[in-house]
N, C-alpha and C positions, 0 to 999 in steps of 0.2 A: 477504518484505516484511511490516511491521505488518499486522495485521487493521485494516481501520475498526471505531472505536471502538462503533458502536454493533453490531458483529459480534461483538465480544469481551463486549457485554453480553449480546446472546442467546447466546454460549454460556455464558455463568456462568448465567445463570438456568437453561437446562436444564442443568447441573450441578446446580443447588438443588434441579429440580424443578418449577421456575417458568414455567409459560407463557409463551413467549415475544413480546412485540407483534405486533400483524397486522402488514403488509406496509404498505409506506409508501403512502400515498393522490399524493404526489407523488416523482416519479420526473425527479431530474438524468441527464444525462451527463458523462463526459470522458473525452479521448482523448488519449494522447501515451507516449511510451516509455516502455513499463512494461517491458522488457525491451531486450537489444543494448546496447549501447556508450554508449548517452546515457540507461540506463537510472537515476542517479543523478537523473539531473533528474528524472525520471519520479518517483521517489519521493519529492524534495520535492513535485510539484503534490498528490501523493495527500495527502500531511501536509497541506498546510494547508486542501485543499478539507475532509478530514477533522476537523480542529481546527473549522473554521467549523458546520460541518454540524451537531456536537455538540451545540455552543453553541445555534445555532438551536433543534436537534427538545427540549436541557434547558429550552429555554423555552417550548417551546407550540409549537414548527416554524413554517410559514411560511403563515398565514391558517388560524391553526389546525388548518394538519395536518402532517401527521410527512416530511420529505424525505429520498428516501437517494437514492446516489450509485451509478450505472454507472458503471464505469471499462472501457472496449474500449483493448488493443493499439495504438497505429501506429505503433511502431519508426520513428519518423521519419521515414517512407518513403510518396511521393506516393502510390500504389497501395492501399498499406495504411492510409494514411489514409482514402480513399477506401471501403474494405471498410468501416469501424471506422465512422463515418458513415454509411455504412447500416444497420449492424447499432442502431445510436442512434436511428435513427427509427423503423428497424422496433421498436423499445421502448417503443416510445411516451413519448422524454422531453421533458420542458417546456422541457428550455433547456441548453443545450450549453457546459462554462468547458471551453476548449480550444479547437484543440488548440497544442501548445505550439510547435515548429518552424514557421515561413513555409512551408515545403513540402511541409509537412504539411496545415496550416492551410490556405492557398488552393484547394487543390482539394478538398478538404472542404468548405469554405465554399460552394461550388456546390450540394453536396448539400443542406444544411441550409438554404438560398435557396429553390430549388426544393421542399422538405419545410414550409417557413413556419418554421422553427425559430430560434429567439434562438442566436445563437452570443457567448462571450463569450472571445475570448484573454488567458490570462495573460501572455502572453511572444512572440508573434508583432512581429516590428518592420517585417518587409517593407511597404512601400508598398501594395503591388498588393493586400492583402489588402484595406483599406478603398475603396482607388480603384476596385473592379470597381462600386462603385454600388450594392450590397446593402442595403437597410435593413436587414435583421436582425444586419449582423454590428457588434461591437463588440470594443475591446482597450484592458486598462488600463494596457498599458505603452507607452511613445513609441516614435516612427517612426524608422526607419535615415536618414532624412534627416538626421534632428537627428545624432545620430552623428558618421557622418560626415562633416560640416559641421565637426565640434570637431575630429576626425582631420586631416582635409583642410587645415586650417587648423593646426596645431599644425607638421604636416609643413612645408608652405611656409614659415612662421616659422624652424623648427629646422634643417630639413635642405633650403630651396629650391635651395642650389647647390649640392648632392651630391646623391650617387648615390642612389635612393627605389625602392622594386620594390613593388608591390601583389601578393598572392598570396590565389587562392580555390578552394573547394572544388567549384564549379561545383554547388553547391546554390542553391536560392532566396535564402537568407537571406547564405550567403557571396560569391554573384556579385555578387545585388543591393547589398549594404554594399558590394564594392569598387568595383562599377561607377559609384557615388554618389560616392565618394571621389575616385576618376579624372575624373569630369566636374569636382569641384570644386578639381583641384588645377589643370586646366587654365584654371578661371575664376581660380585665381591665378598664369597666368603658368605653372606647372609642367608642363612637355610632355614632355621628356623623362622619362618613368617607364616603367622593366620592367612588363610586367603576362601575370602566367601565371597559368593554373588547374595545381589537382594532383588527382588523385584521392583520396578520400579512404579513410580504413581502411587503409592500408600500414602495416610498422612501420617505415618505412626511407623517407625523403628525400632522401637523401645527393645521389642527383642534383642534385638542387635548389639545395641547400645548395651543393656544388660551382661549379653557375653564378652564384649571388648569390655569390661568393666570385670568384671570376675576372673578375667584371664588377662587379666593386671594390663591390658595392653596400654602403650606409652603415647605412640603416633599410628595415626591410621593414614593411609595413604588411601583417595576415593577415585575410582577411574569410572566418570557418569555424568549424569548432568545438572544444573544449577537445581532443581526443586528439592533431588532426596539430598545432594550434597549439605544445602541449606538447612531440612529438617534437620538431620544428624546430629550435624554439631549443635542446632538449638537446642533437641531433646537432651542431649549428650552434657551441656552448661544447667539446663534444668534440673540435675541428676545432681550439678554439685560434680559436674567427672570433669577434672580437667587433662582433658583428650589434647593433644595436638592434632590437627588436622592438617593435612597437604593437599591440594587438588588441582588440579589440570586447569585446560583453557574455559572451559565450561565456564568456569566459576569470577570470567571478566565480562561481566553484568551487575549491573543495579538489582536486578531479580534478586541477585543473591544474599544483597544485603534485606529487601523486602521480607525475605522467606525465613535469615537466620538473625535479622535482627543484633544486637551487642554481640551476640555470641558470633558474631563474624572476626569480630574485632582480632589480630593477630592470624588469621587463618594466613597460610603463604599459598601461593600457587604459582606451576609454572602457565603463562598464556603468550599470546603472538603479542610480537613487539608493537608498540601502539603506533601506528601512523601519524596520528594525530601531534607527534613529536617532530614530526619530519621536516626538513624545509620545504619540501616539494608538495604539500600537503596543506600550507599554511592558507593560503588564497581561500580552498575548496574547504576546509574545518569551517574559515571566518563564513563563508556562503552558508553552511548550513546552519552556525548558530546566528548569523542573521536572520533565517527562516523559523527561530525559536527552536531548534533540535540538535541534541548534542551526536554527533556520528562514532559513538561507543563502537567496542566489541566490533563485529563482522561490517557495520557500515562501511570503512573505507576499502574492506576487501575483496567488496560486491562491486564499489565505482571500479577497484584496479582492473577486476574482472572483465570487466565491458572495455574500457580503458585497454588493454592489453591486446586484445579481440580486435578491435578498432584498428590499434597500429598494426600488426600483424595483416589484415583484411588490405590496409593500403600499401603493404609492402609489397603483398601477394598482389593486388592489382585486381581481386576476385573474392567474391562470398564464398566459392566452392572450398569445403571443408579440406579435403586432404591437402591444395595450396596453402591455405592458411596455417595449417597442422605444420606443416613444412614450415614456413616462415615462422613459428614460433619458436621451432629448432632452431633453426639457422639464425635468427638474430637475438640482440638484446634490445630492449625497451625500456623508456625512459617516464617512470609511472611515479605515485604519490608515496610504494615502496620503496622508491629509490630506482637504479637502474639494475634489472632482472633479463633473466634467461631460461631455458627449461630444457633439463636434460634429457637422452634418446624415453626415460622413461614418460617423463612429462612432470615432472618434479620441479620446482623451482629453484633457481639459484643468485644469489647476487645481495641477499641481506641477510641479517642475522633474526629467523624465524621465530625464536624465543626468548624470553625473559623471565624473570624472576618479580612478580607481584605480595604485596601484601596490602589484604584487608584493615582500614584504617578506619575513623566515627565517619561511616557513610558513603566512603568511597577508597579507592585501592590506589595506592603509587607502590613505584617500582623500587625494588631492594637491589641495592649492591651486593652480586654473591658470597664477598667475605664477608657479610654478615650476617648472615642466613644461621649460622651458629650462636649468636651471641644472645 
């Protein structure tokens, strides 16, 4: 994986001969898969927290002084997140953009409560992460509610008197999104729905696949992440089953086309609005595909992350978390989302969090909701 940037400056200077800068006087964190299976994401958060950081320390850094970036492991994984949050406070960092997974994120979040620490998620959409009542924690992307509410609703429209199966990964992020979808298909009338967990990391559903296929099911709605989603519907087009599949933000990645191949082709999902449409956004997109790399999926939501942090730290006038936590309250900010706010929970406010995608030969653009039926 890239060096951060200002890594690759100290080693060209000592190349030159050049004394290298002291040591950063402020000290970030972040945490999220930097390796395993959902290691892709992991190296978008690092690019754009990277890209941001640049920017800031070529400008004078952050209350005039220079910021650099811990990045800790947590393979997605509750436990490890848990380690990788401690290992962050025992560092003594000012403020934590992470971690990226709900399942990750929530029990992390305890740690970093308990330590006084600013946490700031770029990608966490679970509920539960802001509802535990933590002042410190924040996240700049929207809640699985809204989600699936648009799911929920699309289904009962499309498919209310056919056969509907919800399927999850029995993680945070995929139980919670389906278990939200289920309550709201029943606020419309829709009661009869399949609803199973699978485990996740197999290379083979077939099972599965089998029973949605014998119990005639029409659309399966998946709440999890790009690899089993990916399988599903390939094994599922190998079958000769023509499944509709619906799937959440997970599934705005490249991964996903790698993993399902044609069989992607038509797949809908709902995911966070792309940045990369923004005017505010335009400058910082052309920066990184001038560096050769496209800022997909959670890239721009890792720069807002630091980005947000940033403002906030000089409104405050201080790194010390609870001002800053306050200043995020109290004011709005003017980011590559647009301009945002975050309410007493730590939720964000100020743009429209979701979208409507579909999977097209190789890549996904966005669908107008009235046609989401056609």
């Amino acid at each position: 994986m890239m060096l951060p940037i200002w890594n690759l400056f100290g080693v060209l200077a000592i190349a030159l001969g050049i004394a290298p800068a002291a040591r950063a006087d402020i000290l970030i964190g972040a945490s999220g898969p930097m390796t395993g299976g959902m290691a892709w994401f992991g190296e978008q958060m690092q690019r754009g927290m990277d890209m941001k950081l640049a920017e800031l320390n070529a400008a004078g850094g952050v209350l005039g002084e220079r910021v650099e970036l811990l990045i800790v492991d947590d393979y997605c994984d509750p436990e490890q997140a848990i380690a990788a949050a401690e290992k962050l406070v025992a560092a003594g960092v000012a403020a934590v953009i992470g971690h990226l997974c709900s399942g990750a994120s929530i029990p992390a979040s305890k740690v970093y409560a308990a330590a006084g620490i600013l946490m700031i998620s770029p990608y966490s959409s679970n509920p539960t992460l802001t509802e535990q009542g933590f002042a410190n924690v924040f996240r700049v992307c929207g809640r699985d509610t809204i989600q699936a509410t648009m799911v929920s609703d699309h289904l009962a429209e499309r498919w209310g008197d056919q056969d509907i199966a919800i399927v999850h990964d029995g993680q945070a992020y995929g139980r919670g999104i389906a278990e939200e979808a289920l309550r709201r298909l029943k606020h419309h009338g829709v009661t009869d729905v399949l609803f199973e967990a699978i485990e996740p990391g197999h290379a083979d559903y077939l099972t599965l696949i089998d029973r949605l296929e014998a119990e005639g099911i029409d659309a399966l709605y998946f709440g999890g992440y790009t690899p089993e989603a990916g399988v599903i519907i390939r094994q599922a087009r190998s079958r000769g089953y023509a499944l509709e599949m619906i799937g959440s933000d997970a599934l705005i990645s490249e991964y996903f086309w790698r993993v399902a191949g044609p069989a992607a082709v038509g797949v809908r999902f709902v995911s966070y609005a792309d940045p990369r449409t923004n005017d505010e956004a335009a400058a910082i997109v052309e920066r990184f595909r001038a560096d050769g790399y496209e800022p997909e999926g959670l890239t721009l939501y890792s720069y807002a992350g630091v980005e947000v942090w940033a403002q906030a730290v000089k409104k405050a006038g201080t790194i010390e978390p609870k001002a800053v936590a306050a200043a995020l309250r109290a004011h709005k900010f003017d980011t590559i989302l647009g301009t945002i706010g975050f309410d007493p929970k730590g939720d964000v406010y100020g743009y429209e969090p979701f979208v409507w995608y579909v999977w097209q030969e190789g890549n996904y653009a966005p669908v107008d909701p009235g046609k989401l039926t056609e």
